[in-house]
N, C-alpha and C positions, 0 to 999 in steps of 0.2 A: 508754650511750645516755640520752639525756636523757629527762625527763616532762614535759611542757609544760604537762599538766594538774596533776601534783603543785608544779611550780614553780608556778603561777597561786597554787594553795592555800596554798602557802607567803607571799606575797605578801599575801595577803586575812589571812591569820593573824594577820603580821605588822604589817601595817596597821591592825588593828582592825575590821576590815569585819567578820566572822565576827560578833562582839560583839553590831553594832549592827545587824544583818540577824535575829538570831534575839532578839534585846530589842524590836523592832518585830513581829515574830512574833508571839511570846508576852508580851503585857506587860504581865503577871503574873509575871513570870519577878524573882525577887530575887535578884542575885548576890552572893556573900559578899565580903568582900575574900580578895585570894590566890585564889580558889579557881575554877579553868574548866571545872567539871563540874558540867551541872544536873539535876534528874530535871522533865520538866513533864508534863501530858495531852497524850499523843497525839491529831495531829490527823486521824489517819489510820484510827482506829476510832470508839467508842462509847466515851470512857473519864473515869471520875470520879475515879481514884487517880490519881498519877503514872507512867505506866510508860517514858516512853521519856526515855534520855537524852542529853546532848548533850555533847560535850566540845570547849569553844571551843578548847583549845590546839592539838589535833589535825585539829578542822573536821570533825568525827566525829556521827554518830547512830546510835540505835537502839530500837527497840520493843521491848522486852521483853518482849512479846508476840508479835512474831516477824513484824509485816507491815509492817516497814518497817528497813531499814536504810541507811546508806554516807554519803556528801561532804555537804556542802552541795551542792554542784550537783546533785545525789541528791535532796535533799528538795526544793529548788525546780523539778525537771521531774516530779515526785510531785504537788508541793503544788499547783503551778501545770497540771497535766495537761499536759505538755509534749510532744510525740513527737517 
């Protein structure tokens, strides 16, 4: 059976959308060359370290603190208070 939402994310992945949706986010955000996994401050608490991170290749997040995890489409009905 197909995912229509995992195909989408595939899609945004592959496209570079992921990239430039969380570089517009956070941006402060310095990516390495090679490299699609970042650590930035969560926008989701009170935080001055870095604890939550991102993995553009997967289209992945998470708190390390534990209040926020999942997709991109995850963090923008979070970030955006979406119901």
């Amino acid at each position: 059976m197909k995912r229509p939402a995992a195909d989408l994310l595939k899609v945004l992945i592959e496209s570079g959308y992921m990239k430039e949706y969380f570089m517009q986010q956070f941006p402060d955000l310095n990516p390495e060359p090679g490299r699609d996994s970042y650590s930035v401050c969560c926008p989701f608490h009170d935080d001055n370290t870095p604890s939550m991170s991102i993995d553009i290749e997967k289209g992945l997040f998470i708190c390390n603190v534990g209040c926020a995890q999942g997709s991109v489409f995850d963090y923008r009905v979070k970030k955006e208070s979406i119901t």
